[in-house]
C-alpha positions in Angstrom: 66.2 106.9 36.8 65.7 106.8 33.0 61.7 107.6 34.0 63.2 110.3 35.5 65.6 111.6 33.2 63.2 111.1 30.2 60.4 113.3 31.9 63.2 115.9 33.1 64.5 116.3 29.9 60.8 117.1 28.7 59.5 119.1 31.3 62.5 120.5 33.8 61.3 119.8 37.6 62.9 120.7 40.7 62.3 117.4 42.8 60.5 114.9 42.0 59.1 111.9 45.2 59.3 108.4 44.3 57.0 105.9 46.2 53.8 104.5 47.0 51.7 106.9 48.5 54.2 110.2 48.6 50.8 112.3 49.1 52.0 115.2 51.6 56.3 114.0 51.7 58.3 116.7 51.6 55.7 119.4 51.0 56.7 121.3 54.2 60.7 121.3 52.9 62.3 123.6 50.2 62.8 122.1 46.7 66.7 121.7 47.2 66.0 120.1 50.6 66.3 115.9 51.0 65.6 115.1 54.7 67.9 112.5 56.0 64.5 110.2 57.6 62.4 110.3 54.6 59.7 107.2 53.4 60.2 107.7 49.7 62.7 108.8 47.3 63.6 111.7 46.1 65.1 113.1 42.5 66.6 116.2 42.8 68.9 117.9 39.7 72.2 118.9 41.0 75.1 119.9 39.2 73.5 119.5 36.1 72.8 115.6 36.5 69.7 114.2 38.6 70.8 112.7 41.8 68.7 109.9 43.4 68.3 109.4 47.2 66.4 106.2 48.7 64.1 106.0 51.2 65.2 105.2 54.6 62.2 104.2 56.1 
């Protein structure tokens, strides 16, 4: 998360996939949107803090 929070604080982004090969993840969902079966993680800000979510698969 302090990858995360470091580039955030630079350059604001509205998710952000972490993984091996996230190519194409997500890209059909909204930028607010974390699917509960998902095969990387995913930063999201929320509430002012980022908010982490692992993958599940």
């Amino acid at each position: 998360m302090s990858v995360a929070r470091r580039v955030h604080g630079a350059v604001p982004f509205r998710r952000a996939l972490v993984g091996f090969e996230t190519y194409g993840e997500g890209s059909e969902q909204t930028s607010d949107v974390v699917p509960d079966r998902r095969f990387c993680g995913y930063v999201l800000p929320r509430g002012g803090a980022l908010t982490y979510w692992a993958p599940t698969d």
